[in-house]
FIMI-174172 format. One line per field, with one value per residue: residue in one letter; x negated, y negated, z of N, C-alpha, C in turn; residue number from 0. Coordinates in steps of 0.05 Angstrom, whole numbers, plus 5000, padded with zeros to 4 digits. Layout:
N
resn	c(A ...)
n.u	c(X ...)
n.v	c(Y ...)
n.w	c(Z ...)
ca.u	c(X ...)
ca.v	c(Y ...)
ca.w	c(Z ...)
c.u	c(X ...)
c.v	c(Y ...)
c.w	c(Z ...)
resi	c(NUM ...)
//
This chain:
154
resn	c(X X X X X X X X X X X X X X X X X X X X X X X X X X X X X X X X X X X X X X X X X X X X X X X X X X X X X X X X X X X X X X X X X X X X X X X X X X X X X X X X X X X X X X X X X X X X X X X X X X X X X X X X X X X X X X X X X X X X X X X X X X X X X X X X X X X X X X X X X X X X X X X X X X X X X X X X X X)
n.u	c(8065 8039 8047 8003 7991 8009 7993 7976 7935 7944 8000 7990 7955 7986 8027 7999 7966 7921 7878 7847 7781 7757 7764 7725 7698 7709 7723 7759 7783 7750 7787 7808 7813 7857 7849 7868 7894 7841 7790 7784 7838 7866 7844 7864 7923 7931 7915 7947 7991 7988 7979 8029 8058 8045 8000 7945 7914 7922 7895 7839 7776 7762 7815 7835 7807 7816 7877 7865 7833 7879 7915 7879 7892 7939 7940 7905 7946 7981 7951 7950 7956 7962 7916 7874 7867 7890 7850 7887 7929 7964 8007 8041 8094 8131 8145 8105 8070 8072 8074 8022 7996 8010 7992 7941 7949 7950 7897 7861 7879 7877 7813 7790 7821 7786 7726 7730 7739 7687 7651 7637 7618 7644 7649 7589 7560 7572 7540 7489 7489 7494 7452 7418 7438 7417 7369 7361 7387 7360 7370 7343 7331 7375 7411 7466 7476 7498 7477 7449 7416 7365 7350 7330 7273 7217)
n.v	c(9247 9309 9350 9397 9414 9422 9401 9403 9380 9345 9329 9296 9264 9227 9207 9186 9205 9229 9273 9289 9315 9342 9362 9352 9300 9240 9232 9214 9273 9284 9253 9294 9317 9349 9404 9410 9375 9384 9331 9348 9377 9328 9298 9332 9332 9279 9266 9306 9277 9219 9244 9265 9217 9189 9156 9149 9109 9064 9072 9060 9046 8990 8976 9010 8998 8941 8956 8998 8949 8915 8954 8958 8912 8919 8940 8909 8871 8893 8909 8843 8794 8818 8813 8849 8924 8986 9035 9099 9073 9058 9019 9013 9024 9081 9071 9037 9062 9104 9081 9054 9099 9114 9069 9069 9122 9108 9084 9111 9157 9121 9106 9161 9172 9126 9138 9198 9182 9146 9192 9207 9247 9251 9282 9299 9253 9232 9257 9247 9187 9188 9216 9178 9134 9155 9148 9091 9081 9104 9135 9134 9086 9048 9052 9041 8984 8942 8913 8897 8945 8915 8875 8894 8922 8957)
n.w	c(1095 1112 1166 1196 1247 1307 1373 1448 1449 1406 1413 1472 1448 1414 1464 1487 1538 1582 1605 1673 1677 1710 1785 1799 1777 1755 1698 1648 1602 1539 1483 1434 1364 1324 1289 1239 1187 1144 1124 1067 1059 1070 1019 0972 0976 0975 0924 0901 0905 0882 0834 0813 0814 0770 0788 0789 0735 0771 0821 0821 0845 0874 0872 0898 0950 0960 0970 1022 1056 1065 1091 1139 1161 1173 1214 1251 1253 1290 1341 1348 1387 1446 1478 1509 1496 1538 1529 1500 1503 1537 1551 1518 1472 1449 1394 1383 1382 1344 1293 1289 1283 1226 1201 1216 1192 1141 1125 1134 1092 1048 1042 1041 0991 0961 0976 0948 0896 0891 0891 0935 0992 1044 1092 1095 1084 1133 1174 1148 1160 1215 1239 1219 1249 1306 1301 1300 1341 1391 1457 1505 1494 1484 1527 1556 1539 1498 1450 1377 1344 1316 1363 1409 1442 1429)
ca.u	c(8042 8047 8040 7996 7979 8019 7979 7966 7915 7963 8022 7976 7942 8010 8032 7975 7957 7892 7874 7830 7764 7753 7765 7693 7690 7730 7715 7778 7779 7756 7801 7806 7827 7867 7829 7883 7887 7818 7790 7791 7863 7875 7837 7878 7943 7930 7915 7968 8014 7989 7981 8052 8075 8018 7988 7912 7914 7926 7884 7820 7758 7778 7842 7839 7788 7839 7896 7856 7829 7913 7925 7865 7896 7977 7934 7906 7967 8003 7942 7941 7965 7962 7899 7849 7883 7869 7851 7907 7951 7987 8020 8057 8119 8127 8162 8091 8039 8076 8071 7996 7997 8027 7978 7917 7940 7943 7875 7838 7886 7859 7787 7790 7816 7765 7712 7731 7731 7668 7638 7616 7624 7654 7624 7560 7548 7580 7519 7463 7494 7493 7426 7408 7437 7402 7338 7360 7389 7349 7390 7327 7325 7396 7432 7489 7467 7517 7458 7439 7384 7345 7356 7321 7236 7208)
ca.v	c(9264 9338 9360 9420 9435 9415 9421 9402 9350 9320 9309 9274 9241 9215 9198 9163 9219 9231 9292 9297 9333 9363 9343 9334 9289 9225 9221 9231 9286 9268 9264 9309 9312 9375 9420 9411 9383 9374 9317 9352 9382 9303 9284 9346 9327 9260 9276 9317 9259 9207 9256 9264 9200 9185 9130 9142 9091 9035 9077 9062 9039 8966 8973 9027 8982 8925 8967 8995 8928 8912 8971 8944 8881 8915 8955 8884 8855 8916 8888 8816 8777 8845 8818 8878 8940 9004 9064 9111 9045 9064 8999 9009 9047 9103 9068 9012 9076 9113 9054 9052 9126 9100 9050 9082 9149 9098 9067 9140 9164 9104 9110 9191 9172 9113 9158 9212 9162 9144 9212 9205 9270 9246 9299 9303 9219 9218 9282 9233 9173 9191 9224 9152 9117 9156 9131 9061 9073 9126 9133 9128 9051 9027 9072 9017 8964 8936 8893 8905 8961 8900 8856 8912 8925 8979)
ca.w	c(1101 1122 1191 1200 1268 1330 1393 1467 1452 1393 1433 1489 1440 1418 1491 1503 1558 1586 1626 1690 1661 1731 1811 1821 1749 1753 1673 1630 1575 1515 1464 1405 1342 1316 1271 1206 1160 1143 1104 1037 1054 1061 0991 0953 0978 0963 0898 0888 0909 0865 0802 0816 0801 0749 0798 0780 0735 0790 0841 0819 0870 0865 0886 0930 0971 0975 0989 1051 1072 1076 1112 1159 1169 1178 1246 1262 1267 1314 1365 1354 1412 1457 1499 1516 1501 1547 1525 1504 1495 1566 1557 1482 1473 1435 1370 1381 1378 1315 1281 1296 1273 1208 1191 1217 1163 1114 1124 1130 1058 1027 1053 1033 0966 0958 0976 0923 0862 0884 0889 0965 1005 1074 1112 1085 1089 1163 1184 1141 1177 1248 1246 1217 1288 1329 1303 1306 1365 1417 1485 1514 1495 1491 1545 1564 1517 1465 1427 1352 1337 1315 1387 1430 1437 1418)
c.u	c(8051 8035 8027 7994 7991 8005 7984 7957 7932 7989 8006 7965 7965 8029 8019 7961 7926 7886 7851 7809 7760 7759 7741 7684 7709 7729 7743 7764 7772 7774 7800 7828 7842 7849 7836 7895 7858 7810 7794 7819 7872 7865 7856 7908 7948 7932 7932 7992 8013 7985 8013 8067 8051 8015 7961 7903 7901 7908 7852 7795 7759 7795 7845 7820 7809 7865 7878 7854 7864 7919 7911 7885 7934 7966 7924 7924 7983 7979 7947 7968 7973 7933 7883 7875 7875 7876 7866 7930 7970 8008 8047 8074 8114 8134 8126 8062 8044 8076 8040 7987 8006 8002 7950 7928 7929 7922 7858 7853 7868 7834 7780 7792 7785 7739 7702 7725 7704 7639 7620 7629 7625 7636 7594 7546 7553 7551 7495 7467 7477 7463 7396 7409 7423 7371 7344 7374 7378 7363 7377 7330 7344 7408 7439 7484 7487 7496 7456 7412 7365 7335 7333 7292 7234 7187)
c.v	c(9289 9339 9384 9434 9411 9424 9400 9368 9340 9305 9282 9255 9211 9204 9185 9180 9223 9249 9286 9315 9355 9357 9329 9304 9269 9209 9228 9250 9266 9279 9282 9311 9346 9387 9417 9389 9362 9350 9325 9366 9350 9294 9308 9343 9290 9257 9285 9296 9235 9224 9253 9243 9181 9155 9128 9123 9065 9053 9085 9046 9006 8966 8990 9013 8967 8935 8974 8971 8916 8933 8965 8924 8879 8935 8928 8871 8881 8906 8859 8809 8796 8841 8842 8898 8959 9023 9091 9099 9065 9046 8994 9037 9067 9097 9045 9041 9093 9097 9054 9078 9129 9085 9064 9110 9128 9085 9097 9154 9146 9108 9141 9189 9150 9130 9189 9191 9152 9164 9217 9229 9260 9251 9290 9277 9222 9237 9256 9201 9169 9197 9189 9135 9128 9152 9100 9059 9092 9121 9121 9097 9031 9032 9038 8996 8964 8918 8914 8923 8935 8877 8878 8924 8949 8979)
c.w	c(1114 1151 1191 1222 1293 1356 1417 1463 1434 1396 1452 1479 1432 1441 1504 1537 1558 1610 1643 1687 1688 1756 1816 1799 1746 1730 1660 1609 1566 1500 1440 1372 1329 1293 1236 1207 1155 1118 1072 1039 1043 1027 0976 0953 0970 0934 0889 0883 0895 0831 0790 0808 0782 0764 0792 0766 0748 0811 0827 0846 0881 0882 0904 0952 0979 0997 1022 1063 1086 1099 1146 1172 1188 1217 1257 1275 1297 1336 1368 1380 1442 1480 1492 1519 1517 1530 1529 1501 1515 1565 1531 1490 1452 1408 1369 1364 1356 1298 1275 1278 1249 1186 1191 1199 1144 1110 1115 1099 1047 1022 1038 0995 0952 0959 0954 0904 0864 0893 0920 0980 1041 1093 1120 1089 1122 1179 1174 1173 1210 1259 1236 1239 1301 1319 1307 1330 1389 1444 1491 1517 1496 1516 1557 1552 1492 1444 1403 1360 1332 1341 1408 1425 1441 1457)
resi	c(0 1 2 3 4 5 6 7 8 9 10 11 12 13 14 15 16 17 18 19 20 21 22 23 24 25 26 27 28 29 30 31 32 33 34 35 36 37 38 39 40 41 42 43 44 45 46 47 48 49 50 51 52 53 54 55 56 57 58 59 60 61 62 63 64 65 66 67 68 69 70 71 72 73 74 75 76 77 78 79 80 81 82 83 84 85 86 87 88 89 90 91 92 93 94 95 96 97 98 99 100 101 102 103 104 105 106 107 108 109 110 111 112 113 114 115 116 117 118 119 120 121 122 123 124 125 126 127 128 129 130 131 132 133 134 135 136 137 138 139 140 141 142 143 144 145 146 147 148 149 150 151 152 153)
//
């Protein structure tokens, strides 16, 4: 996969760092994600990389589902038997969280190509989405509440 944009927040994110948002604010940053390479850089380079070795074929919706669910299951295993992890994986070395960084590309490639083949615009679903949770979920009514939208009275 290509590297585009080296920054600040993607070292730390890589270090498992977590900045101090303010003195008076004992909230960490939130994290961020670097600006490049954007989901359709990822679907065109993808593309480019299986055209390349004429894999289309074998990368139809099918199999690109499985494969992800594997790639799911190869980030599963880098937790299992790991207890409650914290946030930032403070506790994993640096050879445990590129690894992680590894598996989790290959889950979001798959996902990105999956997505293309079946004509779903990323973006565009994650904007419908979201504006779909906050009706099933209004602050107002869960604020600190892990229950189901259907568990909680109106």
């Amino acid at each position: 996969m290509y590297h585009l944009h080296n920054s600040t927040a993607h070292t730390a994110a890589v270090n498992g760092d977590c900045a101090e948002a303010s003195p008076q604010s004992k909230r960490p940053q939130r994290f961020t994600f670097s600006s490049e390479p954007s989901i359709e850089d990822i679907r065109r380079m993808q593309a480019d990389f299986t055209d390349e070795r004429d894999w289309n074929q074998f990368h139809q919706p099918r199999n690109l589902l499985l494969a992800m669910v594997g790639e799911v299951g190869e980030v599963a295993e880098l937790f299992q038997w790991k207890g409650e992890v914290a946030e930032g994986l403070t506790d994993w070395t640096e050879t445990e969280r590129e690894q992680l960084a590894h598996e989790l590309s290959d889950v979001l490639i798959y996902l990105v190509e999956l997505a293309e083949k079946c004509r779903v615009d990323l973006p565009q679903a994650v904007l419908r989405k979201m504006a779909l949770n906050r009706l099933k979920y209004p602050a107002s009514k869960v604020q600190g509440s892990a229950k189901k939208y259907t568990e909680y009275k109106d």
